[in-house]
GUGUMI-412128 format. One record per residue (C-alpha): y, z, x; residue in one letter. Coordinates in Angstrom, 3 decimals, decimal comma. Last residue first. Layout:
% GUGUMI-412128
@py = Y | pz = Z | px = X | res = a
...
***
This chain:
% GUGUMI-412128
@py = 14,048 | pz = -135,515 | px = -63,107 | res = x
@py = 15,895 | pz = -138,274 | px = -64,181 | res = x
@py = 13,908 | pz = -141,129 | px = -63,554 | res = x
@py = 10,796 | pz = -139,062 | px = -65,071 | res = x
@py = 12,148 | pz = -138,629 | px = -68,194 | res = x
@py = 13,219 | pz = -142,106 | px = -68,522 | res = x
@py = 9,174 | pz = -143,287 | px = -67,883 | res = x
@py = 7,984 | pz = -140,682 | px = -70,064 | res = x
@py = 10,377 | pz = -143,076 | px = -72,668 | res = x
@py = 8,759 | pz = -146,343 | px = -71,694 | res = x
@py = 5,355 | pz = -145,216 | px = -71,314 | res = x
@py = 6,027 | pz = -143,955 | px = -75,110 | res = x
@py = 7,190 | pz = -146,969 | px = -75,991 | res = x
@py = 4,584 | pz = -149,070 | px = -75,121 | res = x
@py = 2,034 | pz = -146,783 | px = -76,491 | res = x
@py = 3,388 | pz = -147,779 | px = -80,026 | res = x
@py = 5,472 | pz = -145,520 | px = -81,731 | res = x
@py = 4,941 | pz = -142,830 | px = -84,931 | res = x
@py = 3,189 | pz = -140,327 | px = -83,820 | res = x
@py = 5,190 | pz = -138,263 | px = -86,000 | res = x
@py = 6,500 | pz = -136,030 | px = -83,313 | res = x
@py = 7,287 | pz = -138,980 | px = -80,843 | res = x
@py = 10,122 | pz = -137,383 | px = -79,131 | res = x
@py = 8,986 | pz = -138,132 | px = -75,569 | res = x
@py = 7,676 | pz = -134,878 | px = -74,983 | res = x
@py = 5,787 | pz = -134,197 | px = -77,895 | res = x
@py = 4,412 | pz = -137,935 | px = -77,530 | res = x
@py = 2,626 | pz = -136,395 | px = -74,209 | res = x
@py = 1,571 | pz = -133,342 | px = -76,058 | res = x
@py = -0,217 | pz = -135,102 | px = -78,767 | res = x
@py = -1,871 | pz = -136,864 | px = -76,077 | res = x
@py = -2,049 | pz = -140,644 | px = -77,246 | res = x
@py = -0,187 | pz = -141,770 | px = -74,138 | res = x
@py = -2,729 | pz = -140,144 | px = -71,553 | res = x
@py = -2,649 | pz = -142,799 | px = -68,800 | res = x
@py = 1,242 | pz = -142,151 | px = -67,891 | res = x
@py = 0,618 | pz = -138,533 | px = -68,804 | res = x
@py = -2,045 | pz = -138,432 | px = -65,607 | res = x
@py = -4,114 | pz = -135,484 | px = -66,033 | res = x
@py = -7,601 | pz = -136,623 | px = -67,560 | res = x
@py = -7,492 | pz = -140,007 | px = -67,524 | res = x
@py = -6,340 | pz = -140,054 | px = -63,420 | res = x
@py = -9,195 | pz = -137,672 | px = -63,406 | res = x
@py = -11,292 | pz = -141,145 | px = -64,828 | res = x
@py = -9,542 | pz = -143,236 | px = -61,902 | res = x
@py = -10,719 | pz = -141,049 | px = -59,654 | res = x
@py = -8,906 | pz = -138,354 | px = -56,964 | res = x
@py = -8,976 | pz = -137,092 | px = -53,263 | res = x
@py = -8,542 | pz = -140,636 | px = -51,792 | res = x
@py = -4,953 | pz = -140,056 | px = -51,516 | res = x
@py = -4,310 | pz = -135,785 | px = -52,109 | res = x
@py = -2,623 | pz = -135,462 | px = -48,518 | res = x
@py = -0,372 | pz = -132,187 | px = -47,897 | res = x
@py = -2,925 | pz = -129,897 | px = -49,249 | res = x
@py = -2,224 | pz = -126,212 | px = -50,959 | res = x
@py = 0,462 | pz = -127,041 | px = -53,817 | res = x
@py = -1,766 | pz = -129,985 | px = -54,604 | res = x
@py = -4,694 | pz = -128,489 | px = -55,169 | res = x
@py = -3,311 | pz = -126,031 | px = -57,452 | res = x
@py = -1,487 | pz = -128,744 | px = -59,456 | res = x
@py = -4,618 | pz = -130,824 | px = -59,726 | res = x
@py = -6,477 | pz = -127,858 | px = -61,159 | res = x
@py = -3,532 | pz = -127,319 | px = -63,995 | res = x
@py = -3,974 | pz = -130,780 | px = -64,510 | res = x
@py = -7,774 | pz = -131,206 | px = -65,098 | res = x
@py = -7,285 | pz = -127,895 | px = -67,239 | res = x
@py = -5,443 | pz = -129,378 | px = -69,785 | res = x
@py = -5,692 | pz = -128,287 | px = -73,093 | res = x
@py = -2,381 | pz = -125,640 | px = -72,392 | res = x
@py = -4,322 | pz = -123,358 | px = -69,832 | res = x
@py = -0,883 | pz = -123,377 | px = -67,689 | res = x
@py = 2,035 | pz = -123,776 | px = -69,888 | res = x
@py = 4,438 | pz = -126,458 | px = -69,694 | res = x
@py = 2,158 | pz = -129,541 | px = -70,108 | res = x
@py = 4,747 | pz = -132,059 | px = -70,704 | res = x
@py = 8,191 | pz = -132,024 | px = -69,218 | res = x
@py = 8,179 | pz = -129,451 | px = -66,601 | res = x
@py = 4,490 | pz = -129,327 | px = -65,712 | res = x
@py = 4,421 | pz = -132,967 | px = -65,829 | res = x
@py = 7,741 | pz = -133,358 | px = -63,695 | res = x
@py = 6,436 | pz = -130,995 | px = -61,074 | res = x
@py = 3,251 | pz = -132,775 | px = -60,743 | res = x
@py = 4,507 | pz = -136,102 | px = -60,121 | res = x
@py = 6,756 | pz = -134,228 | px = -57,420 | res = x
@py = 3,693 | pz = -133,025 | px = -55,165 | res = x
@py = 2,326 | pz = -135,768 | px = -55,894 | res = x
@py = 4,163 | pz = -138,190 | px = -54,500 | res = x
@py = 2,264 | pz = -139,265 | px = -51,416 | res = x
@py = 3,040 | pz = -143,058 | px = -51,755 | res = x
@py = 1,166 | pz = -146,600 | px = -52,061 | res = x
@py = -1,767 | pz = -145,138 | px = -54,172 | res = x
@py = -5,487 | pz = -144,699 | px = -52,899 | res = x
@py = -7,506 | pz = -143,969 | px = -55,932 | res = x
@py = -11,478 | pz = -143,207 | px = -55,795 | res = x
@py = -13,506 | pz = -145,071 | px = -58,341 | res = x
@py = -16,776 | pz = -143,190 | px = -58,609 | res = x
@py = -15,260 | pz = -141,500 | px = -62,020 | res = x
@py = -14,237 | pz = -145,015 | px = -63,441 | res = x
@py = -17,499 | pz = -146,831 | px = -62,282 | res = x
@py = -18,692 | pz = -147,492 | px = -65,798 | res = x
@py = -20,002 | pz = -150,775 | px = -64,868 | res = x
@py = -17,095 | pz = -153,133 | px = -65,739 | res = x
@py = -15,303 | pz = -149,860 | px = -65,546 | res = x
@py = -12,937 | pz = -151,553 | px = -63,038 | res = x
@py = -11,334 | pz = -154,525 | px = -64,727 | res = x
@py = -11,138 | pz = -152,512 | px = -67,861 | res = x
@py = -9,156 | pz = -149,442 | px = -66,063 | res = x
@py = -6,575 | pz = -151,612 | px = -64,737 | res = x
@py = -6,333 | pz = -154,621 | px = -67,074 | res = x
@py = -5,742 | pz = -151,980 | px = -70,374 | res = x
@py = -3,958 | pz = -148,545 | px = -69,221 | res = x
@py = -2,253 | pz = -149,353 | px = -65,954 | res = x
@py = -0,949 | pz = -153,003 | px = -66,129 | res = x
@py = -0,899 | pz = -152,763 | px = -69,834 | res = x
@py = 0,990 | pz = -149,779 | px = -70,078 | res = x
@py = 2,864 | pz = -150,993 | px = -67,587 | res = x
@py = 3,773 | pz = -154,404 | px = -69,343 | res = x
@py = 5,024 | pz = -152,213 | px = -72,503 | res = x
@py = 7,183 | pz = -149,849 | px = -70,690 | res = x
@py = 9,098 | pz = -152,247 | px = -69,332 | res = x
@py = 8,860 | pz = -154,802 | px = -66,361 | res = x
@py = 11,215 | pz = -155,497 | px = -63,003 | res = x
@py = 11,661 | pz = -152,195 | px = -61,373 | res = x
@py = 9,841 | pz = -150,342 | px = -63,926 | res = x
@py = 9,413 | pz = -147,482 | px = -61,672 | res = x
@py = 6,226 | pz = -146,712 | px = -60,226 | res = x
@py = 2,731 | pz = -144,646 | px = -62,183 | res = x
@py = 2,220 | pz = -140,647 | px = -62,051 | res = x
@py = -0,330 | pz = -138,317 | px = -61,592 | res = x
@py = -1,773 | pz = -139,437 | px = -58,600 | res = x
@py = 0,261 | pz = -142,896 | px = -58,202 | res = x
@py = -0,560 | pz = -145,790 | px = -60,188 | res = x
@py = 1,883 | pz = -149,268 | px = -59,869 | res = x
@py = 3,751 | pz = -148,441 | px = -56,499 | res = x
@py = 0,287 | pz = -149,371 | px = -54,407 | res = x
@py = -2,569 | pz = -148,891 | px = -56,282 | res = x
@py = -5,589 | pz = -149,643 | px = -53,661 | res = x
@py = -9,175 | pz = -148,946 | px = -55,844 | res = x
@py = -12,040 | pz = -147,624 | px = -54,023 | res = x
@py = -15,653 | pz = -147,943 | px = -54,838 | res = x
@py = -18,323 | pz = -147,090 | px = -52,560 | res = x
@py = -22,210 | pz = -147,528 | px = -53,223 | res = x
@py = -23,014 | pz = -147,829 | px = -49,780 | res = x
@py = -24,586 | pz = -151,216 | px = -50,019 | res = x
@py = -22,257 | pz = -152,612 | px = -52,322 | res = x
@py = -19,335 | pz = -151,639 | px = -51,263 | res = x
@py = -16,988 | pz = -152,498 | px = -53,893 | res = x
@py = -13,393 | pz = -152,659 | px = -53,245 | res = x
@py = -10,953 | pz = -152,572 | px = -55,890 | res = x
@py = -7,096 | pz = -154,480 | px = -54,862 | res = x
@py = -4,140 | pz = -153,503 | px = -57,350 | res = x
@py = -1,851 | pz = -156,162 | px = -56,856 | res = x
@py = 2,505 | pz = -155,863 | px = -57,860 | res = x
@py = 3,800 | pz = -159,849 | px = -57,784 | res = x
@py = 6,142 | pz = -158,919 | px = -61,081 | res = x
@py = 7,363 | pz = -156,091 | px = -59,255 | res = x
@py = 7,029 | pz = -152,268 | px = -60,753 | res = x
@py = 5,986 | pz = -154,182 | px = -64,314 | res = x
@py = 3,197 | pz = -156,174 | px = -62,872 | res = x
@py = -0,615 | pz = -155,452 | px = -62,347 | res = x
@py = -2,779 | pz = -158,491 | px = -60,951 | res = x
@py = -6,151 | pz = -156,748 | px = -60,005 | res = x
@py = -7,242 | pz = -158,757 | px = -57,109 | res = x
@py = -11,026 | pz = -157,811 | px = -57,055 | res = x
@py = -12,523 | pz = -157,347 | px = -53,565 | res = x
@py = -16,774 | pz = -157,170 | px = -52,869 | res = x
@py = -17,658 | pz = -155,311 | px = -49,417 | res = x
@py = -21,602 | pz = -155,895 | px = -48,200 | res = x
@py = -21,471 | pz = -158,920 | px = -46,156 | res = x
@py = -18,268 | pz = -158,578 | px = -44,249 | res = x
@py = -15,138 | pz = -158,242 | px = -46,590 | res = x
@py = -15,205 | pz = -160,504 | px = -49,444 | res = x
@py = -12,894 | pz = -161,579 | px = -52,029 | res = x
@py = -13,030 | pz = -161,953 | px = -55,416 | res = x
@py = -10,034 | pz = -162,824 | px = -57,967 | res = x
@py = -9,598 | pz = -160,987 | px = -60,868 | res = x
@py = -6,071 | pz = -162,502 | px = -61,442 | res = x
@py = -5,499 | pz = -164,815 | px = -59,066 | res = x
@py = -4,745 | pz = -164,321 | px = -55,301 | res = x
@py = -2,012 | pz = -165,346 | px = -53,189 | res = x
@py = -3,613 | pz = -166,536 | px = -50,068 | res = x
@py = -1,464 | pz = -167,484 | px = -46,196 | res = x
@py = -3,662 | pz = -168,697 | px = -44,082 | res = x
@py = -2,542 | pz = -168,074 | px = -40,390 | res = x
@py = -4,678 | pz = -169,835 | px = -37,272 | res = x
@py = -2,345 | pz = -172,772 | px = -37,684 | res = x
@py = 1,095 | pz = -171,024 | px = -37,608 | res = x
@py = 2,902 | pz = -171,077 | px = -41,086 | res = x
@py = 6,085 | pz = -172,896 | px = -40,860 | res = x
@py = 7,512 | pz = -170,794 | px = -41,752 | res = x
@py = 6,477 | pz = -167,068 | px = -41,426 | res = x
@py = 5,531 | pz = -164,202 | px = -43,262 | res = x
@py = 5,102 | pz = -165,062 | px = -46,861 | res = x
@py = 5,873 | pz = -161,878 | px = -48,714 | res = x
@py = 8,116 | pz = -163,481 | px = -51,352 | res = x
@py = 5,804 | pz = -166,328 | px = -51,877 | res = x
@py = 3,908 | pz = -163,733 | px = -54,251 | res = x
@py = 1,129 | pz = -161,224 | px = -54,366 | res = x
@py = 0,289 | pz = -161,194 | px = -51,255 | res = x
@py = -2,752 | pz = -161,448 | px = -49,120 | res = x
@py = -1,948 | pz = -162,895 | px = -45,257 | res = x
@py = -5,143 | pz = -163,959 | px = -43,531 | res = x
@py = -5,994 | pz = -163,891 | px = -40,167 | res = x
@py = -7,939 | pz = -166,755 | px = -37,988 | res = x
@py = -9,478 | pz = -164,689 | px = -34,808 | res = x
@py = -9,005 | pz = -166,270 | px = -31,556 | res = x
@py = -6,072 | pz = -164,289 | px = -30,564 | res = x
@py = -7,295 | pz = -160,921 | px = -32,485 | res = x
@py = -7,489 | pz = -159,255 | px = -29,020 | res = x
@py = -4,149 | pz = -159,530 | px = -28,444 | res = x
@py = -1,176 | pz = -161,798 | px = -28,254 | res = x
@py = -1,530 | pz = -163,753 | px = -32,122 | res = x
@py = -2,605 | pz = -159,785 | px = -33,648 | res = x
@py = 0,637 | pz = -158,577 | px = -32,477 | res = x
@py = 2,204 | pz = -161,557 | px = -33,869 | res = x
@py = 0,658 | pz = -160,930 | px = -37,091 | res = x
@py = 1,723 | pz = -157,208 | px = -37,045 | res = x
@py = 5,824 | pz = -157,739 | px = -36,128 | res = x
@py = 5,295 | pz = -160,715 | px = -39,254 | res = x
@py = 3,560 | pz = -158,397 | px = -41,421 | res = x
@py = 5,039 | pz = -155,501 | px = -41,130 | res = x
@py = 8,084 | pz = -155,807 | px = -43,417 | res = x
@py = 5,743 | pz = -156,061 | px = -46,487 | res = x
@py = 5,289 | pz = -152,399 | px = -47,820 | res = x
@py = 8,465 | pz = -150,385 | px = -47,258 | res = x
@py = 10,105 | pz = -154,242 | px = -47,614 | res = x
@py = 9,024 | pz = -154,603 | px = -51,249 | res = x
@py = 6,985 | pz = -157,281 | px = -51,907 | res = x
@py = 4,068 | pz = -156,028 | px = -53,755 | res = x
@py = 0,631 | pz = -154,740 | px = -52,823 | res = x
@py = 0,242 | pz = -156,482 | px = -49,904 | res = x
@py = -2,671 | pz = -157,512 | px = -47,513 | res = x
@py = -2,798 | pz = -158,619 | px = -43,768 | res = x
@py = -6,228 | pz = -159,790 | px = -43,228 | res = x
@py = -9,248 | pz = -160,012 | px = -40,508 | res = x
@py = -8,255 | pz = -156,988 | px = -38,921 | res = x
@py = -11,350 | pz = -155,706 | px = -36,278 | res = x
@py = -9,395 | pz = -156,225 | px = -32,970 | res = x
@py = -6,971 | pz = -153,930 | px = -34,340 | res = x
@py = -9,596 | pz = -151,321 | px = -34,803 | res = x
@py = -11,595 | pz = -151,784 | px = -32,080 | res = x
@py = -8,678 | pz = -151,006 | px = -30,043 | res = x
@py = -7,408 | pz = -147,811 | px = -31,742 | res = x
@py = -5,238 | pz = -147,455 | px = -34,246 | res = x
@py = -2,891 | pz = -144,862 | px = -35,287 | res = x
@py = -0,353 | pz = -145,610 | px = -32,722 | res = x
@py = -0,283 | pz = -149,048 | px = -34,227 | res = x
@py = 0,489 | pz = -148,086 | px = -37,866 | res = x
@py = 3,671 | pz = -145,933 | px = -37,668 | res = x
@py = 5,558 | pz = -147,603 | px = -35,256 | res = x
@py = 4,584 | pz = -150,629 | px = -36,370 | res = x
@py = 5,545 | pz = -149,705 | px = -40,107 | res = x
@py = 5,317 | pz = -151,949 | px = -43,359 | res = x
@py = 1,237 | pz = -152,184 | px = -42,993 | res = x
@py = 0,994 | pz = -152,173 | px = -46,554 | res = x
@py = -2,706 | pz = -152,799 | px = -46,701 | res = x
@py = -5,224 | pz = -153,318 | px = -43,415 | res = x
@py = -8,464 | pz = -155,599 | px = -44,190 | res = x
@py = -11,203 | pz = -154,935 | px = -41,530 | res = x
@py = -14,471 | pz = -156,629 | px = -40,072 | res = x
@py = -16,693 | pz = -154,605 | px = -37,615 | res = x
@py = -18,956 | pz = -156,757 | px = -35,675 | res = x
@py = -18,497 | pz = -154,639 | px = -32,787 | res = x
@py = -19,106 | pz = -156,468 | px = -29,325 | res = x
@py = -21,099 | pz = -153,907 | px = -26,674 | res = x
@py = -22,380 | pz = -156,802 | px = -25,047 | res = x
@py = -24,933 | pz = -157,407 | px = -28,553 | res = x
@py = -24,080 | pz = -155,738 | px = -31,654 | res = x
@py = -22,470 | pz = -152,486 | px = -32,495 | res = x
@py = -22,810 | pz = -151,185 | px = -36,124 | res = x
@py = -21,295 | pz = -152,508 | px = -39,164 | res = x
@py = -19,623 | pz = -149,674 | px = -41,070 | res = x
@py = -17,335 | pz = -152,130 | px = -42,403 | res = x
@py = -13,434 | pz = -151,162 | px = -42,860 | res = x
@py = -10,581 | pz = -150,674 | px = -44,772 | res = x
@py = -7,359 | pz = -149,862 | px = -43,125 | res = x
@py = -4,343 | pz = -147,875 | px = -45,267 | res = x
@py = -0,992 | pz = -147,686 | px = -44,976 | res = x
@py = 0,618 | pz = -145,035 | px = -46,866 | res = x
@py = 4,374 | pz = -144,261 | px = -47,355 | res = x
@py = 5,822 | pz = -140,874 | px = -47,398 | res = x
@py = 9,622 | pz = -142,291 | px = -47,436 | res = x
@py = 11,260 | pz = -139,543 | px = -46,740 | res = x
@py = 13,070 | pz = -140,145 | px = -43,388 | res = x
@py = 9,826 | pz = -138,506 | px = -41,587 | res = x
@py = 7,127 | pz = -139,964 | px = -43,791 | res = x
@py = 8,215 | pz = -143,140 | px = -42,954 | res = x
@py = 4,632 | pz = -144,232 | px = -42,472 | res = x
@py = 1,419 | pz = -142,274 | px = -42,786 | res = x
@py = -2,146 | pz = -144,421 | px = -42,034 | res = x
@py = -4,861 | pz = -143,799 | px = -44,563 | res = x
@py = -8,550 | pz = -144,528 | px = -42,783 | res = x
@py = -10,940 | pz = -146,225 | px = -44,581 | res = x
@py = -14,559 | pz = -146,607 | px = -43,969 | res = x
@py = -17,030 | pz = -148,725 | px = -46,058 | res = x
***
């Protein structure tokens, strides 16, 4: 399984990621690749076309969204009828999304199938790659985690879009604290350690934020460095040092520095007021959450 992150909008601020998942099928026959590909979020054209080269395009087999919001969605239709005029013209593409909201087009043109998944439903990529919709809301009510298996390789890759970020989770655009904390803290991480694969399960979030994810924590919970969390005080060095940090991290560091995943942490409750230890986990995501909006 390759995948390549694609920036977009990270000039005006944005620092959006697109991201294309691939086989590592080789070559066949007339110097044809077999290679099969699923590209997320690609809200961009400007960004995500440069960045790909022929076999690339000619390789998407599905448009795929996390959510609905336009910094992730408004490239499907430019990107479909890209694919309808070039070397995907015989290929049949599917659009993924989480809700009608995303649907591209209407009517929807013959060679387009248009899927919004189920909870914990499996998809395939090529022979080897198994997909689990991971239904997540509270950022959108239609937010989808995706976690790709590669079975062959051994791979596993979870696609977070504005629900997880490193160090940090999205705003509770149309949830509360208590939905997210599911989202992130129950469905999420059970739906992936099926087979303990937490620390093999690589996170590829919807936004390079962690430069200011970090900031906040070190502000607001973990003040001093050495404070019982050395998982965070190595993120923040990393972090400080390397432009990109997608891919870099697992859902089990995500455990071990993430506040948002941490909600029992004495120091996390500190933070939020919670000095008995007193509330539910709900409102504790709820309350980091507030801090965090006004940072």
């Amino acid at each position: 399984m390759k995948i390549k992150p694609i920036k977009m909008r990270w000039l005006t601020g944005g620092v959006n990621y697109s991201y294309l998942i691939s086989t590592t099928t080789p070559t066949i026959g007339n110097n044809v690749s077999a290679m099969k590909s699923w590209i997320i979020d690609p809200a961009e054209m400007a960004d995500v076309l440069p960045n790909l080269n022929k076999e690339e395009i000619a390789s998407i087999t599905s448009i795929v969204n996390t959510h609905h919001h336009y910094d992730h969605s408004d490239g499907n239709i430019p990107l479909l009828e890209h694919l309808s005029t070039h070397d995907n013209v015989n290929t049949p593409i599917n659009v993924i999304v989480g809700s009608k909201h995303n649907v591209p087009i209407n009517p929807v043109p013959s060679k387009v199938k248009v899927i919004v998944p189920k909870d914990k439903e499996w998809f395939t990529l090529g022979e080897n790659i198994m997909i689990k919709a991971i239904r997540t809301p509270c950022h959108t009510q239609d937010s989808v985690c995706y976690y790709f298996w590669d079975k062959v390789e051994d791979q596993y890759a979870i696609f977070t879009g504005d629900t997880l970020f490193t160090c940090g989770c999205g705003r509770f655009f149309e949830g509360d604290g208590f939905q997210m904390d599911n989202s992130l803290n129950v469905k999420l991480c059970k739906d992936v350690d099926v087979k303990n694969n937490l620390n093999k399960t690589f996170v590829f979030p919807g936004h390079e934020y962690t430069r200011s994810n970090v900031k906040f924590v070190r502000a607001k919970v973990y003040n001093q460095l050495n404070e019982k969390n050395k998982a965070f005080d190595e993120l923040e060095n990393y972090s400080n040092t390397h432009e990109m940090t997608t891919g870099v991290y697992t859902l089990q560091d995500e455990l071990n520095f993430n506040p948002f995943m941490r909600l029992n942490d004495p120091l996390v409750r500190k933070a939020v007021g919670d000095l008995k230890n007193e509330w539910p986990t709900g409102k504790v995501m709820e309350n980091l959450r507030k801090l965090k909006d006004v940072f």
